[in-house]
N, C-alpha and C positions, 0 to 999 in steps of 0.2 A: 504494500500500500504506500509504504514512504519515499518507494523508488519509483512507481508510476507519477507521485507529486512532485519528483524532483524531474524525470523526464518532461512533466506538463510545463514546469517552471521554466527548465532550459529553451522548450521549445516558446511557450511565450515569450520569453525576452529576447529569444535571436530573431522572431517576426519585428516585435518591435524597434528592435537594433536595423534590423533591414529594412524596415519600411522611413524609418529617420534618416539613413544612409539615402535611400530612393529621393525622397525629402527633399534634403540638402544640394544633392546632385542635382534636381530638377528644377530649383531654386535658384542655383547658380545660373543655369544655361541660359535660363528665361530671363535673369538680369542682364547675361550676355546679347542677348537677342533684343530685351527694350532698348539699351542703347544703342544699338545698333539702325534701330527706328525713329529714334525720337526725334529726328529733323522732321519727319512727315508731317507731322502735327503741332501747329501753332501753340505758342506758351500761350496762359490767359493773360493780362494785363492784369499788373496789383491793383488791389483793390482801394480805392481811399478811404482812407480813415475821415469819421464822420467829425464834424468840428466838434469841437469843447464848448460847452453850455457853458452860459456866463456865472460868474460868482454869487449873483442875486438871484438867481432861478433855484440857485442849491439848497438857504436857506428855505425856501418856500419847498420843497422836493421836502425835506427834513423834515420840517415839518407838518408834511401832508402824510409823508409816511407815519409818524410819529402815532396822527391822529389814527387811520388805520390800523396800525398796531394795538390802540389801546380802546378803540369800538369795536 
């Protein structure tokens, strides 16, 4: 009984050893292969960052939150 659990043990961790192995291998290639593409397809344009709300609108924000909080 203890050596069929060691046989099951062996053979589960060598699938999982080889499917990580398979993994990594296929991982690799396909990063070899996006660069390899990546002219094809236009970058996006950054995106802008939206302005800064002025210092008076914060107080009134604070304390609109505040009230929400506490109703």
């Amino acid at each position: 009984m203890i050596g069929q659990g060691v046989v099951l043990m062996l053979a589960g961790m060598g699938i999982v050893y080889v499917f990580l192995s398979v993994l990594i291998i296929v991982t690799k290639t396909s990063m070899k292969g996006i660069v390899r593409f990546n002219g094809i397809l236009p970058q996006e344009a950054p995106k802008k960052k939206p302005a800064a709300c002025a210092s008076g609108d914060d107080d009134a924000n604070i304390a609109l939150a505040i009230a929400v909080a506490m109703g």
